[in-house]
N, C-alpha and C positions, 0 to 999 in steps of 0.2 A: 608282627602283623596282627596275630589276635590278640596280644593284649590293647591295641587301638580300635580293633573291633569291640572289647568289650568295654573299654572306656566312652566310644560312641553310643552302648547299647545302654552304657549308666546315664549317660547325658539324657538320651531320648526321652527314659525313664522319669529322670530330674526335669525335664521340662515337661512332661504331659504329669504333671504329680497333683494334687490335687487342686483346684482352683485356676490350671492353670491347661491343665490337657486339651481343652477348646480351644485356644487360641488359635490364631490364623496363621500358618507358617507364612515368614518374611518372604521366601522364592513366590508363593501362592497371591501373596496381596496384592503384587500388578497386575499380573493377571484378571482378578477378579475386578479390579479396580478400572481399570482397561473398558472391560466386557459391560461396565456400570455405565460408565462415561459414553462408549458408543451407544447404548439402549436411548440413554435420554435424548442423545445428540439425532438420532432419529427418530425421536419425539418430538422434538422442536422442531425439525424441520419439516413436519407431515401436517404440525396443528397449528404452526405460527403461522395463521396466513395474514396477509397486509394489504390494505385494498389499496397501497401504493405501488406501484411497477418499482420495483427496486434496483437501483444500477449493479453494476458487478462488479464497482470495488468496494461499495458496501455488502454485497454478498458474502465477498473472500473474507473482510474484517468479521464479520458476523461467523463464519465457518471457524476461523481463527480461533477470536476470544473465546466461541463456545466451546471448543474443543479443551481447550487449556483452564477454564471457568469448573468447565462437569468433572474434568479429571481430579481438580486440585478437590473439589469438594465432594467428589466421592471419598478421595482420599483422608478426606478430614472425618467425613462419617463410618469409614471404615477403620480406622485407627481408633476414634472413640468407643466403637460396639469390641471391636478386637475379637470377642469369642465367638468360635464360630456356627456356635446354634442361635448366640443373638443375628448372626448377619442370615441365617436361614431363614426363619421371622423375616427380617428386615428384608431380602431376596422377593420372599414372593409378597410381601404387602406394598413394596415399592413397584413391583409389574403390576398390582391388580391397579394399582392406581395411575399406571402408566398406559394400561387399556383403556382404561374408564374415560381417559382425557382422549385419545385416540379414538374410540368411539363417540363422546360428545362430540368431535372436531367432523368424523365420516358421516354423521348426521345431520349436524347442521351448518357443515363450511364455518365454521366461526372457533376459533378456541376460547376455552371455559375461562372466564375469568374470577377472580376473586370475588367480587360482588352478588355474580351470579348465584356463586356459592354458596353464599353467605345467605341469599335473598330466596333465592329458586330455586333450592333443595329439595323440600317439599314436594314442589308441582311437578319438577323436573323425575321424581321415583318412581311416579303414575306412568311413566313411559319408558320406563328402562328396556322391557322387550322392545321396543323400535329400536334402540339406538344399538342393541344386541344386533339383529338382522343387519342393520346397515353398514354393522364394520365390513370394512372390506377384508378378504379372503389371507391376501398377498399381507397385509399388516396382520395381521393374527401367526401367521406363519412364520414372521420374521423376530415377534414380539416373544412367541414360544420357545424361538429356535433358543432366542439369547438368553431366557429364563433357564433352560435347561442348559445351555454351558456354562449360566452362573451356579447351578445346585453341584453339574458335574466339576468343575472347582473345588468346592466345600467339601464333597463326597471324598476327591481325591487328597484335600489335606489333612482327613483322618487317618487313610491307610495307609498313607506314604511314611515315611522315617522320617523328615526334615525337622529342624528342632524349631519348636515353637517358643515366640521369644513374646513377649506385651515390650508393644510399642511404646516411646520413652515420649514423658510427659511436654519432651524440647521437642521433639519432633510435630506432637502433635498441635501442641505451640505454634510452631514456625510455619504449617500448613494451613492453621488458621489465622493468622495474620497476612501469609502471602495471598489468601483468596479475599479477607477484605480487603485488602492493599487493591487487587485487582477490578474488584469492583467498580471499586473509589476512585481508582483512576480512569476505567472506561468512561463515566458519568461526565468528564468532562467534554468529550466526544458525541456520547447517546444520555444528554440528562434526565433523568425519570420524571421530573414536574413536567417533560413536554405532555406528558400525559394529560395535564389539565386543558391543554390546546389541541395543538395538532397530531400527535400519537395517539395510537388506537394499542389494548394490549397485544395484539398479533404483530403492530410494528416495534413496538419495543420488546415483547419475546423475542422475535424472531434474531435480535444481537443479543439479548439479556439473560434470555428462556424464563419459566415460569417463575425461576426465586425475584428476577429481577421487577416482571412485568405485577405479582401481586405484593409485592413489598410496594411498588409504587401503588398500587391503589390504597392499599392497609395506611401507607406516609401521609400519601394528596390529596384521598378523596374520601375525604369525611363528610357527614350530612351536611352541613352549610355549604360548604366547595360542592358539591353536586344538587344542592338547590340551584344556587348563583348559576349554574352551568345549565340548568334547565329552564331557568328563567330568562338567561341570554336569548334562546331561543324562541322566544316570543315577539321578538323584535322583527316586524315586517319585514323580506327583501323585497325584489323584483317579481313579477308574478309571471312565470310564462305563456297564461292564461289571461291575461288581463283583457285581450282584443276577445274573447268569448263572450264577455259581461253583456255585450249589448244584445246579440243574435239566441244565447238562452233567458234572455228577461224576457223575452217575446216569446217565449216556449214552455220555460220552465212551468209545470204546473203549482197548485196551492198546496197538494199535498205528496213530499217526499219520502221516499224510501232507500235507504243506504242499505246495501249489499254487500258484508265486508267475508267474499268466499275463501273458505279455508284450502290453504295449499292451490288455489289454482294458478298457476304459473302463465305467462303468456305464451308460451310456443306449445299450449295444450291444444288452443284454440284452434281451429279448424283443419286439425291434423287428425289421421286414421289410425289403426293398426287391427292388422290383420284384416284387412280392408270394412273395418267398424268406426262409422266415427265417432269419436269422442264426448265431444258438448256438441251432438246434431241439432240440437234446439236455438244454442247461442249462434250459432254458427249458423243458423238459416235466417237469423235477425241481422248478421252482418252482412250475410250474401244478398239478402232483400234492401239493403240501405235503411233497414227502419230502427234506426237509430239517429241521437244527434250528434254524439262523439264518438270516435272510436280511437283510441292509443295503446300506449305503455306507459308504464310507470314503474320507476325503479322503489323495493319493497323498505318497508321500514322494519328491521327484523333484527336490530341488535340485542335485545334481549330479548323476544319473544312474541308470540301475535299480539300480545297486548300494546306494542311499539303503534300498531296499523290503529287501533280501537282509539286507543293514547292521541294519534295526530293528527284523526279526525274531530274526532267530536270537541280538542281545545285549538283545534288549529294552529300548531305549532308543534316541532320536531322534539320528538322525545330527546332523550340522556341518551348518550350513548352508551354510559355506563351502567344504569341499574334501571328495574321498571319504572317508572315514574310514579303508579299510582300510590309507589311506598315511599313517596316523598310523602310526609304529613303537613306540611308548611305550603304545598303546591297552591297555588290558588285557581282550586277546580271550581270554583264561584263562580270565574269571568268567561268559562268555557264556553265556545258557539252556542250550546243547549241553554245555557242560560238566557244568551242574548235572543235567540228564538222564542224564549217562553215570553220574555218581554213584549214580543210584536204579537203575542196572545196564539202562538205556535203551541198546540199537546204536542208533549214527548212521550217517545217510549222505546227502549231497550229490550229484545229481544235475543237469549243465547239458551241454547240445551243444555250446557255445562251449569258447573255450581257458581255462584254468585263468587264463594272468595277464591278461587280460583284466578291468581295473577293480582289477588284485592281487588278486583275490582268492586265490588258490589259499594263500600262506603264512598267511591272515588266518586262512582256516578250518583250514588245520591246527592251527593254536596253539586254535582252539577246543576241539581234542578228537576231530573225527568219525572214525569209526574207515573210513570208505571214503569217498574222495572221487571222483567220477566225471567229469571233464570231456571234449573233444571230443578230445584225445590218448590219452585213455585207454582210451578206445571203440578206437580206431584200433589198437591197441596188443594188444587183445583179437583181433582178426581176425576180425569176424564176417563170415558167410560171406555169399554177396548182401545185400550190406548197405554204404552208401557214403554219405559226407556231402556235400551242396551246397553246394558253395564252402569246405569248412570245416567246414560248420555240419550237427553230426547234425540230421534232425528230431523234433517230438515224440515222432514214432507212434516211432521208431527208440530214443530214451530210456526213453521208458515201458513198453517192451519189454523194454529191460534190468532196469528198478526192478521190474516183474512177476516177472520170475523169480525175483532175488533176495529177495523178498518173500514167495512162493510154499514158497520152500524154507528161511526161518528159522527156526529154533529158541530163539529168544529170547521169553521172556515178554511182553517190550515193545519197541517200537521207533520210534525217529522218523526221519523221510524228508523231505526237505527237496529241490524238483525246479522247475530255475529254466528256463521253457518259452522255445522260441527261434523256433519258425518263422513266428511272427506280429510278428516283430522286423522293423522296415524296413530293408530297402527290401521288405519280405514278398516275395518270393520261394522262401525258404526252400522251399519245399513239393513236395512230387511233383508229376509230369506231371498226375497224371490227376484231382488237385485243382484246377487250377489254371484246369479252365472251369463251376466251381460258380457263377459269376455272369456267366456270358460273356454279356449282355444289357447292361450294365453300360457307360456309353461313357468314362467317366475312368477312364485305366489305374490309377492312383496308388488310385482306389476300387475297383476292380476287385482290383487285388494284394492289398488289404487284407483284404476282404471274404474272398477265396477262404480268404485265410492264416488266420484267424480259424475259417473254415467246418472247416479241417481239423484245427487245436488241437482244437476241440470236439469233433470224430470222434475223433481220438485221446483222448483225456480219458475220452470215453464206453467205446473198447475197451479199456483200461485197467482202466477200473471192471469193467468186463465179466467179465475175466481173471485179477483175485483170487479165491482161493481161503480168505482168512481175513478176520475182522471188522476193519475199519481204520474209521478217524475222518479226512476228509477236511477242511483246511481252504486255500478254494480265494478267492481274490484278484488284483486286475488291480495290477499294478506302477504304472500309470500311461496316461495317454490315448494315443491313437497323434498319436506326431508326423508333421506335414507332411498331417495329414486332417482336413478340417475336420468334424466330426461334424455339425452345424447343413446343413451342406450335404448332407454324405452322407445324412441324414434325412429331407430335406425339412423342417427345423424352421426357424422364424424366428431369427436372428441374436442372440446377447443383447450387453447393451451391454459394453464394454471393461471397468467400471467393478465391474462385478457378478460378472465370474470370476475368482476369487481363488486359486482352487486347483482341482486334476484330482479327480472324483471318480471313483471305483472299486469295483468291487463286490467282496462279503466271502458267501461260502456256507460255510457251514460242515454236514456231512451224513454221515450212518455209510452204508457200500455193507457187504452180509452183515450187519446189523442194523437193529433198527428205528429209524426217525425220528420224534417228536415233535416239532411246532415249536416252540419256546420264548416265551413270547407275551410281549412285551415293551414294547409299542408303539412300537419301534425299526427293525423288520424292513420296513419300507416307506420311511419317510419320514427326512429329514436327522434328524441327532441336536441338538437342543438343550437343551443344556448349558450353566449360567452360571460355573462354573468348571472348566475342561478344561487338561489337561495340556500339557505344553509339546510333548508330541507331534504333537498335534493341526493339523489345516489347516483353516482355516476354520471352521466351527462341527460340522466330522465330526470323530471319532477316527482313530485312524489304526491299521496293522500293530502299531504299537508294544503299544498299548493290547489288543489281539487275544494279542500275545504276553505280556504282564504276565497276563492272563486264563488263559491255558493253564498256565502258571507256578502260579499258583493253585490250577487245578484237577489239575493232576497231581505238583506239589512241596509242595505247604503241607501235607499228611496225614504 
């Protein structure tokens, strides 16, 4: 009996010997392997989301592959690293990156795609504190727990006895062939080129996960394939606004103003809390009728506010894959803003931020606008008390400048296009003495919000206030606020995963220094349904695009 004990104690020795004492004992490797597979696998199922309702026997296939997909390739990665300080490394660099994508997802309902990546790094680092706050609690908890029974693994195949063997080079062979093999043969079932069509990366994740859904963009969508695909989009459909064209040519004023407000969402609008309301100013222009429209619109927000700015001013639906303005081959030429300067329209461009910021600044000059205004340019003016936060002019601070120059035009017509910033997260943006408009309020992150929102609308209203000539106001949320749960901030019940497909967003359209008719449509209240809607479109709403195909109409087709 001892001399088998010291024959084992020679072995041990002979396998932890030099080069070779890290390794991962063979009992420890499923385990670990295991603990790898489930991490990702509730990864994918938290961030792949699909704006398709998905039946449930493609859920169970998806549940399936993936399960058997993460295993085999943890396995493959875990067999090639073998020693077990490289998988310590390897442990926590693959959680930090496995938050990272979990919190992009808790932020903005969308998971990161490859392009994103590639294109929106940058812009996307300026906001990492948001996307911090807005992971949720229960994912952080869950994402820790597993990081630490993967180190406690590791931990335990130093002190144990087990003899540690490097895994043989057939093995690791046969592992990786069985997962391309696996692949390769799903693809005839879920093929990655749908991606050039009708797949979105959340619905090919969601059976693929992330190897599968960014190897199809890295495969399919190279610059030319995502011109062609932005270009597609150019193609008129149906308008669900077409019966508008005649009741606003008799309204519309000569000089317009686009409103494109950041994060306001539609069910902000003329809701309370803490019995305060909200946008009391928009909300007393609804209440009084003095408007011409009043709807929803479903948001354009796959890659970023720059989607809403993108499909207004070329009237036509961004990419869904990458920002548009970093297509170089676009042809921002023929954009709306052009054809307005045509009929002897002044342009101008109005945002607190930096010009390249999402690129825009070279995009919209190719448009046309004959002033562009951004957060350098203000700077650059020297206005006198007057300073931006962090950066970022604020609204009241913008709309101050577009007033004046407004005030003192000389042009027949003109269009104004003002991309609002202080209600942008981390909402901060805003003056000192806004910023206890909801100070009752016990979640900071609702709190920010709310105030940031309270002071756009104050600004908005002085603005309005402060013309001196008849303009044509048309005013829109870009998109929901990320990292707030609206259901919660409302006190509203929760709706299922399954049933929000897209952000909606409110659309006012209203003359300040002339009268308001409302246009009776029976649109102005409720979703729009439509049995053939444009490609623009999100969900069963229209969207900016269709908003600006309409204004097009009513002020080019004559």
């Amino acid at each position: 009996m001892r001399d088998a004990n010291d024959q084992r104690e020679k072995g041990i020795k002979k396998a932890r010997a030099p080069g070779q004492s890290l390794m991962l004992p063979t009992n420890t490797l499923v385990p670990f392997v295991l603990l790898i597979s489930v991490e990702w696998f509730f990864l994918q199922e938290i961030t792949m989301l699909s704006p398709q309702k998905l039946s449930i026997k493609l859920i169970l296939f998806a549940w399936l592959f993936r399960a058997i997909s993460n295993t085999l390739l943890a396995a493959l990665i875990v067999s090639i690293l073998n020693k077990v300080n490289r998988l310590f490394v390897f442990a926590i660099m693959k959680s930090g990156l496995v938050f990272a994508l979990v919190a992009y997802t808790d932020t903005l309902m969308r998971p990161l795609s490859l392009l994103t990546l590639q294109n929106n790094a940058a812009a996307g680092a300026k906001f990492i504190g948001v996307a911090l706050d807005a992971v949720s609690f229960q994912h952080c908890v869950i994402l820790a727990t597993l990081l630490v029974l993967q180190i406690v693994v590791l931990v335990a195949s130093l002190i144990g006895r087990e003899e540690h063997r490097r895994v043989s080079p057939r093995i690791v062979l046969f592992v990786a062939v069985l997962t391309v093999s696996l692949e390769v043969g799903v693809s005839f079932k879920e093929p990655l080129s749908k991606i050039l069509t009708t797949r979105t990366v959340g619905r090919i994740g969601y059976v693929r996960g992330y190897v599968g859904s960014w190897f199809a963009e890295w495969w399919y969508l190279d610059s030319d394939k995502l011109l062609l695909d932005a270009l597609k989009h150019r193609q008129q459909g149906p308008n669900p606004y077409d019966t508008w064209v005649n009741p606003l040519q008799s309204q519309m004023q000569a000089h317009i103003i686009v409103l494109q407000v950041e994060s306001l969402a539609a069910d902000i609008l003329h809701e309370s809390v803490s019995g305060q309301e909200i946008t009391p100013r928009l909300n007393a222009r609804v209440r009084d009728r003095d408007y011409l429209v009043q709807t929803r619109l479903g948001a354009l927000h796959d890659n970023g506010s720059c989607d809403s700015d993108f499909g207004f001013l070329n009237a036509s639906a961004p990419s869904r894959h990458i920002n548009t303005y970093k297509l170089e081959s676009y042809p921002f030429e023929k954009s709306l803003v052009s054809r307005l300067n045509e009929r002897d329209y002044s342009t101008r461009l109005y945002h607190g931020y930096g010009g390249n910021f999402y690129a825009r600044r070279s995009a919209l000059e190719r448009m046309g606008f004959d002033e562009l205004l951004f957060a350098e340019d203000l700077l650059q003016r020297n206005i006198r008390a007057q300073y931006p936060i962090d950066g970022v002019w604020s609204d009241q601070q913008v709309l101050t400048q577009l007033s004046h120059s407004l005030n003192q035009l000389n042009e027949r017509a003109s269009f104004s296009y003002v991309i609002t910033m202080s209600s942008h997260a981390p909402y901060t943006w805003v003056s000192n003495s806004h910023k206890v408009q909801f100070s009752k309020i016990n979640d900071e992150s609702h709190k920010a919000y709310l105030n940031a929102i309270a002071d756009t609308d104050l600004a908005m209203d002085n603005f309005f206030q402060s013309l001196n000539i008849p303009v044509t106001v048309i005013l829109f949320g870009d998109h929901t606020p990320p990292g707030i749960e609206l259901e919660t901030l409302l006190g509203r019940e929760k709706l299922q995963a399954d049933t929000v497909t897209h952000e909606e967003v409110p659309l006012l359209i209203f003359n300040i220094n002339a009268p308001n008719i409302p246009i009776e449509t029976g649109m102005n209240h409720d979703p729009v349904q439509h049995s053939e809607m444009p490609q623009a479109s999100r969900g069963n709403l229209p969207s900016v695009v269709d908003v600006a195909r309409l204004i097009a109409k009513v002020k080019l087709s004559s």
